[in-house]
C-alpha positions in Angstrom: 106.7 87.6 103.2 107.3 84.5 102.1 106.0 81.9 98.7 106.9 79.7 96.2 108.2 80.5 92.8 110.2 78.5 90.3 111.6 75.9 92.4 111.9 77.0 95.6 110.5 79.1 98.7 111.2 83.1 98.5 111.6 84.5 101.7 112.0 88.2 101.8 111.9 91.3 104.6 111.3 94.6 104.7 108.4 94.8 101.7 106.2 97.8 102.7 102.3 97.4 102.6 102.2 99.8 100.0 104.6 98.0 97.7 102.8 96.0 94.5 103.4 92.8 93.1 104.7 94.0 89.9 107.0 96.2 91.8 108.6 93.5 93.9 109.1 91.5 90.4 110.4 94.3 88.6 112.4 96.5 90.8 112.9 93.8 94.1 113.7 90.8 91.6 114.7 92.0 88.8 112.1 89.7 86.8 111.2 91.6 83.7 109.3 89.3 82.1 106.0 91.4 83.7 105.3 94.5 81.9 103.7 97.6 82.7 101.0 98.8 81.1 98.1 100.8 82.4 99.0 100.5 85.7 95.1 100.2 86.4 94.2 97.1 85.9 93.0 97.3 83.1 95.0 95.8 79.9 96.4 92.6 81.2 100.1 93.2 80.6 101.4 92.7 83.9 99.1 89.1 84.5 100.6 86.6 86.3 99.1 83.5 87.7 99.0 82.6 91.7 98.5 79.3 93.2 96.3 79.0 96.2 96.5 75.8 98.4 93.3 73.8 99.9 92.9 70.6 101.3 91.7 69.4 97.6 94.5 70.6 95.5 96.1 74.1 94.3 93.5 76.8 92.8 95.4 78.5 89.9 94.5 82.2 89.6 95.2 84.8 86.8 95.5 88.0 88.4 96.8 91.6 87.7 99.9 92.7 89.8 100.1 96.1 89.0 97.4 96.2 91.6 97.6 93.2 93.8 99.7 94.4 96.9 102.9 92.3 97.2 102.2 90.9 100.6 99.0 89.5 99.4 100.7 86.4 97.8 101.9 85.4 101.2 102.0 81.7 101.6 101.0 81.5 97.7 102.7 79.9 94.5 104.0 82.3 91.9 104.3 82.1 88.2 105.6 84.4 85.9 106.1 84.3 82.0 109.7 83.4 82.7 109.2 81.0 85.1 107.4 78.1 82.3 109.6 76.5 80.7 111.1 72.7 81.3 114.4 71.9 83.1 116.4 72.3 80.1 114.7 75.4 78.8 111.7 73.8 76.5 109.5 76.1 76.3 105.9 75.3 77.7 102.4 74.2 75.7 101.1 77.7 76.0 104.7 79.5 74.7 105.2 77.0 72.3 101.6 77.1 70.7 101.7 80.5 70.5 104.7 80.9 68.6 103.6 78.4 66.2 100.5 80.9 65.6 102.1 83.9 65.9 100.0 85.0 68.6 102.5 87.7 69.6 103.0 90.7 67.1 104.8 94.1 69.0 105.3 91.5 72.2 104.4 93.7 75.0 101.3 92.5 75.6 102.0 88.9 75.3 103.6 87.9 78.8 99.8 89.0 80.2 98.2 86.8 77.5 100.8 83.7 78.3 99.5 83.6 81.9 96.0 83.8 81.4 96.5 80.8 79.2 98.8 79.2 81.8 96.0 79.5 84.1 93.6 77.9 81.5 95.9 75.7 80.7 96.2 74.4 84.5 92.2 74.7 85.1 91.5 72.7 81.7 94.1 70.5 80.0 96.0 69.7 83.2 92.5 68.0 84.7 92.3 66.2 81.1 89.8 68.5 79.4 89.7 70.6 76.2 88.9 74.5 76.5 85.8 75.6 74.6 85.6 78.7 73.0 83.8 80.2 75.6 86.4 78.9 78.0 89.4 81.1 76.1 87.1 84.3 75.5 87.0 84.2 79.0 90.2 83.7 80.4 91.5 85.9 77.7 88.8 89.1 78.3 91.0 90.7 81.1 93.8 91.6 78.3 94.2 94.1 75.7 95.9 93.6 72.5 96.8 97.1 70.7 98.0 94.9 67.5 94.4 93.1 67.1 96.2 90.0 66.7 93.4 88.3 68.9 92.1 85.7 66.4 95.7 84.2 66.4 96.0 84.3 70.0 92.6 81.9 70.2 93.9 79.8 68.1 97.2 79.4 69.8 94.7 78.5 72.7 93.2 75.7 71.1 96.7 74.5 69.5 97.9 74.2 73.2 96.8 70.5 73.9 98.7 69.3 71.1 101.8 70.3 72.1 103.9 68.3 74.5 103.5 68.7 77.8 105.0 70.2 80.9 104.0 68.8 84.4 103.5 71.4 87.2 104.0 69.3 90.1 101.0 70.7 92.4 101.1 68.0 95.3 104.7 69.0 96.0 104.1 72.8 95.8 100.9 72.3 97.9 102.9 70.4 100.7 105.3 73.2 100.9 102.7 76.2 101.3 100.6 74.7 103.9 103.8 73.5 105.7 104.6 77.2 106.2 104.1 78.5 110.1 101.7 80.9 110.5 102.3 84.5 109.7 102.4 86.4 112.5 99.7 89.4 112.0 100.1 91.3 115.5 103.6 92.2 114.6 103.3 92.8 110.7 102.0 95.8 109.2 100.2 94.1 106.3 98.1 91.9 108.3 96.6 88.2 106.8 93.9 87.3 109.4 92.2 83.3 108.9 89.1 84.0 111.2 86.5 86.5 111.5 87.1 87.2 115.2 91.0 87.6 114.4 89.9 90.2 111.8 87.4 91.8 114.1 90.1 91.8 116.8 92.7 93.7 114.3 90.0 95.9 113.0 89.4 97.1 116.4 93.0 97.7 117.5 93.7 99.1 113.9 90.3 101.6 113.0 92.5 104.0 110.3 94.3 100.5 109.0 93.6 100.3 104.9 90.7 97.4 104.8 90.9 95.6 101.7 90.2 92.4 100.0 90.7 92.0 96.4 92.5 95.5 96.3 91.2 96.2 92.6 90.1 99.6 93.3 91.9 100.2 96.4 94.9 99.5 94.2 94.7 102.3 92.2 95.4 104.4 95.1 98.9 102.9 94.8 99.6 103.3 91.2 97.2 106.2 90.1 96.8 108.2 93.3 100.3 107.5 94.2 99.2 107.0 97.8 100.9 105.0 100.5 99.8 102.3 103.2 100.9 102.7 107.0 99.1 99.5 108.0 96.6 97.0 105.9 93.8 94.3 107.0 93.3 91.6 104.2 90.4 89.9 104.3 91.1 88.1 101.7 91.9 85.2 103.6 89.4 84.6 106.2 87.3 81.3 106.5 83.9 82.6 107.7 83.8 85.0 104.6 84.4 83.0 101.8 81.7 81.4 101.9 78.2 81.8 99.9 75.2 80.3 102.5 71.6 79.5 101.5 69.1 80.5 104.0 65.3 80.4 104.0 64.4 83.5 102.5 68.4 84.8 101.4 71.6 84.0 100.7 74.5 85.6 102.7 78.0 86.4 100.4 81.0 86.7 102.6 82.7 89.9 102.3 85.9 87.4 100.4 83.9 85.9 98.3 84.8 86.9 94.9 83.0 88.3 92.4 82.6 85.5 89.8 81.7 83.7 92.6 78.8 85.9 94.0 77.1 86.5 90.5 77.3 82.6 90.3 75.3 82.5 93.3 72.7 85.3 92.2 72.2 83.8 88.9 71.4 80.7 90.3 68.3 82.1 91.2 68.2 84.6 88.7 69.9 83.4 85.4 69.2 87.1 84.1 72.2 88.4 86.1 74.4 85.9 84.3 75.2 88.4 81.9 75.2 91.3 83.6 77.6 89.7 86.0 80.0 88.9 82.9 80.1 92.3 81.9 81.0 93.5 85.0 84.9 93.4 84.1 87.2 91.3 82.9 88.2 87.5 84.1 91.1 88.5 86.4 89.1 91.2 88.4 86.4 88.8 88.7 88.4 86.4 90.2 90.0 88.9 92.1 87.9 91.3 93.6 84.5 90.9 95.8 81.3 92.0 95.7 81.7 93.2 99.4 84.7 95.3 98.5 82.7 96.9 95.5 79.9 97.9 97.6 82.2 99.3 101.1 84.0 101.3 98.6 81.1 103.7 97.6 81.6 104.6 94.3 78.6 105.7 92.5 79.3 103.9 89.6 79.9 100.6 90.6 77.8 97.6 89.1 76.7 95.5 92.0 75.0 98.2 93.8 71.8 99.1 91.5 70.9 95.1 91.6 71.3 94.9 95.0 69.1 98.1 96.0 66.5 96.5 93.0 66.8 93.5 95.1 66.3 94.5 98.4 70.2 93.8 99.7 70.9 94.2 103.2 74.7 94.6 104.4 75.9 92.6 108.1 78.5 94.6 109.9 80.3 93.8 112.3 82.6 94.7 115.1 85.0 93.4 118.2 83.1 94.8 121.3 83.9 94.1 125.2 85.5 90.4 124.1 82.5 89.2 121.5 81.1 90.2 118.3 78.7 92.6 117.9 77.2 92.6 114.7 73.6 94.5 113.2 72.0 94.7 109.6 72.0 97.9 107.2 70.1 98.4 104.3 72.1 98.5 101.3 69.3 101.6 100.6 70.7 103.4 104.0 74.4 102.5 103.9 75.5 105.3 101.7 75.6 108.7 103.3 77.3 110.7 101.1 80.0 110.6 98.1 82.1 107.4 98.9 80.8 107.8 102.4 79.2 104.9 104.3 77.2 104.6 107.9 80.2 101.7 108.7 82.1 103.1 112.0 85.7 102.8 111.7 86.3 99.7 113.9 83.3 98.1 112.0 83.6 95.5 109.1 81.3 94.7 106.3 81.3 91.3 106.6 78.4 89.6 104.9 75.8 90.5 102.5 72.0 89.5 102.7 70.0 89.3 99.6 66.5 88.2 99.7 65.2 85.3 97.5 63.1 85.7 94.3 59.2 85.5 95.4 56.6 84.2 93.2 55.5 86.9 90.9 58.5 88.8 90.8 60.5 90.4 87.2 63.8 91.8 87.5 65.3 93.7 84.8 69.4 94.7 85.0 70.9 96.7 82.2 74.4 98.8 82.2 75.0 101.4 79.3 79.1 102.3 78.6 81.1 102.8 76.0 82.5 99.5 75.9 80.6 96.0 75.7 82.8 94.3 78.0 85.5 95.6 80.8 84.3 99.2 80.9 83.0 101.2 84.4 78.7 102.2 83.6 77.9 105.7 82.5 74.1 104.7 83.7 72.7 101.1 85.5 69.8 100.2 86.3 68.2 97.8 88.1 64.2 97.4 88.4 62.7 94.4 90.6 58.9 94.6 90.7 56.1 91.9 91.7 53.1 91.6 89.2 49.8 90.8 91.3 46.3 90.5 89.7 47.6 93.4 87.1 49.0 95.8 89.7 52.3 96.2 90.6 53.8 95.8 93.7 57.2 95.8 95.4 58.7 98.4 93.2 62.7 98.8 93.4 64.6 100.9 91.4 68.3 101.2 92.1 70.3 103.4 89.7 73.9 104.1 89.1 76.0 106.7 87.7 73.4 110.0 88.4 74.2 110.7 91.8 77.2 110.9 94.5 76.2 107.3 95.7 74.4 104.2 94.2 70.7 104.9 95.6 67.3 104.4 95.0 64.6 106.2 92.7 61.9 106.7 95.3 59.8 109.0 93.4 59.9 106.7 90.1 59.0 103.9 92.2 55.8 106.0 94.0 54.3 106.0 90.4 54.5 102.6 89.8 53.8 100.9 93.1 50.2 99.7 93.6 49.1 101.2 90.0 48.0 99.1 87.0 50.6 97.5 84.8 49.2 100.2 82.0 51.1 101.4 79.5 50.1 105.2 80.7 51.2 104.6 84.2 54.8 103.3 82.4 55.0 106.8 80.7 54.3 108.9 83.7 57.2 106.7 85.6 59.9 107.4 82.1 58.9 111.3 82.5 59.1 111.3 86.7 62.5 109.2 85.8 64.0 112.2 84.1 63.6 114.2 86.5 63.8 112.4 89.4 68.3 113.2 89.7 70.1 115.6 88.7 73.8 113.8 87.1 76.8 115.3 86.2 78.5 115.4 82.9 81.8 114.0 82.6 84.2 112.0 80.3 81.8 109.1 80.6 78.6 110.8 79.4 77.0 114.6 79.8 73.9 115.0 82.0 71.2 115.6 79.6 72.3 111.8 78.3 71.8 110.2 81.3 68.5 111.2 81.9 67.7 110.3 78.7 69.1 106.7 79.3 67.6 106.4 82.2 64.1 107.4 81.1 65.2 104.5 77.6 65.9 101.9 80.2 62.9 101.8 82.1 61.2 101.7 78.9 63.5 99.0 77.6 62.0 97.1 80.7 58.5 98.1 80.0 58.8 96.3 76.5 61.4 93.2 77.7 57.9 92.1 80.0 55.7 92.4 77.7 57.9 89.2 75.9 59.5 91.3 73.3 62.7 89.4 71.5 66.0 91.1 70.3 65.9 93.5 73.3 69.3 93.0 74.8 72.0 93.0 73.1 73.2 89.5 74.0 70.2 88.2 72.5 71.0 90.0 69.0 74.6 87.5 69.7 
């Protein structure tokens, strides 16, 4: 594997597919800067920042790399907290400005923070633009700070600009990357494919190969599970998916695009997924993992699924068959056959994913109940999409999280509303068939008995959003 860090190219062998980024800095280099800290992904300690090349510059990304696998940084630029400072040791803008507002307190935590600001720093103040407030709340949400020394940590964000500056010279680093010769994917056990038929064609000679793309929940496999990878297929990399296309009746997200990215798209559209898409997880794993990853992996808590079965998703899979693609569309209602199981064959790939476009008529309500606000998996989600015609309702999708072994549908609660009155009798006979509709199970997140109850709450919590009620989400109490 080979990329740039502090200087120079880093060229190094025998780095098993199972191996993590923080584990190549820590253990491989030596670079302790990079600290450990959940090991999930989700406190921000071991951030660092990535530099992706394109034809218009270099995209600087804040990611986690206590589950990024190390290989995926192939061909990238690589930052660390120790790799910032000026020729003659100067510390940089971000370092500087928060030691001038004490922005670190126990330390541990602040090498995480330092990146996410580097990154900020590079996507802001390096293009010759001040960071708003709603700029740093972001790039900061993805890290934890156990001494609640957050309010001097924003401020160190917006003291940044005024301290002197430290060029990062992209153009050469850029040069260098896309200078590199192309890695060599039939011979490597972490395969980096660039087109969808070289996927398909690796897919097909590799069905039990790991698939992933942003690895933020495959990764905990590595550090939680304490699993290891044979052989991987990253996606991450491929043109054809990376790409968000407008059709005439929906929009098709790649498989790589990631997830800040897709709920961009969606809101578009639909600017009441905005913040549901915010509070899907923190800024990292938005930039980091997709919304095709989060629906092949199956887990019947994940966000994206209940909006997409509300909406009416379809999934495009795809496979390498007698020397062409063969490819056919799934309902995202009849992928899921079982806990974490899919209807995907093994040499298949999820490649795209269809969502129709809002018709005239239509309401869509998305709400997620857990213990935190922000960065915190649902107990319950639900999504409801329904068309209001001459009082009726029609086109009645419920999807539903967090109550069964897969994301799915509520078929009977959508019987009771579909082609009835929009009466506030008919909503009460749907709350009741609601609660009774699944049958959960109580865990750490939330017992059984409560997430019927929340269920039955959030349909009503719809009921009384249409009917133009204020102060109903919580983001509108902000």
């Amino acid at each position: 594997m080979r990329f740039w860090r502090n200087g120079q190219l880093v060229c190094l062998n025998n780095v098993t597919p199972g191996q993590t980024l923080l584990s190549l800095l820590r253990e491989t280099l030596r670079c302790s800067a990079t600290k450990e800290g959940c090991a999930a992904g989700d406190c921000g300690a071991c951030t660092v920042v990535v530099g992706r090349p394109s034809d218009e510059g270099l995209g600087f990304e804040a990611i986690n790399s206590c589950i990024r696998p190390a290989h995926a940084v192939d061909g990238l630029a690589l930052w660390t907290a120790s790799d910032l400072g000026g020729p003659n040791g100067e510390l940089h803008p971000v370092q500087m400005a928060l030691a001038q507002a004490h922005g670190s307190q126990c330390g541990f935590c602040t090498p995480g923070f330092v990146m996410s600001l580097f990154a900020l720093y590079q996507r802001t103040i390096a293009q010759g633009r001040s960071p708003s407030d709603e700029d740093i709340h972001e790039a900061l949400s993805g890290n934890l700070c156990r001494c609640t020394g957050y309010r001097p940590i924003v401020q160190a964000a917006h003291q940044m600009a005024l301290e002197p500056p430290i060029a990062t010279d992209v153009e050469a680093i850029r040069k260098a990357l896309l200078a590199l010769p192309k890695r060599d994917n039939a011979r490597s056990t972490y395969a980096l494919p660039t087109t969808l038929d070289e996927l398909l064609q690796l897919r097909s000679a590799r069905p039990h190969a790991k698939l992933i793309a942003g690895a933020t929940d495959a990764g905990l496999e590595l550090t939680q599970r304490l699993k290891n990878w044979d052989s991987v297929i990253d996606l991450s990399r491929v043109a054809e998916l990376k790409r968000v296309e407008s059709f005439v009746h929906h929009i098709a997200i790649g498989a790589a695009v990631p997830l800040q990215q897709a709920f961009d798209a969606l809101s578009a559209d639909r600017p009441q997924i905005h913040p549901f898409g915010h509070r899907f997880a923190g800024w990292p794993i938005r930039q980091s993992g997709t919304m095709g990853g989060n629906i092949a992996n199956g887990s019947p808590i994940g966000d994206s699924m209940p909006l997409l079965l509300a909406l009416g998703a379809s999934v495009v899979l795809m496979r390498w068959h007698e020397g062409v693609r063969a490819e056919r569309e799934v309902l995202l209602s009849d992928f899921y056959t079982g806990y974490r199981q899919t209807a995907m064959a093994s040499d298949e790939v999820l490649a795209f994913v269809q969502v129709p476009k809002p018709v005239s008529g239509e309401w869509l309500g998305i709400y997620k109940v857990a213990k935190r606000n922000e960065d915190d998996i649902s107990a319950v989600c639900l999504g409801l999409h329904l068309v209001s015609r001459q009082g009726h309702l029609i086109g009645v999708r419920i999807g539903v999280g967090g109550v069964a072994a897969t994301p799915v549908r509520a078929l009977k609660t959508e019987a009771v509303l579909e082609g009835q009155a929009d009466t506030p009798e008919v909503w009460a006979q749907a709350m009741q068939t609601l609660t009774q509709e699944f049958n959960p199970l109580s865990d750490l997140r939330a017992s059984a008995d409560y997430r019927r109850r929340v269920l039955a709450n959030l349909l009503e919590r719809a009921w009384i959003e249409r009917r133009g009620h204020h102060l109903v989400r919580l983001e509108d109490v902000q």
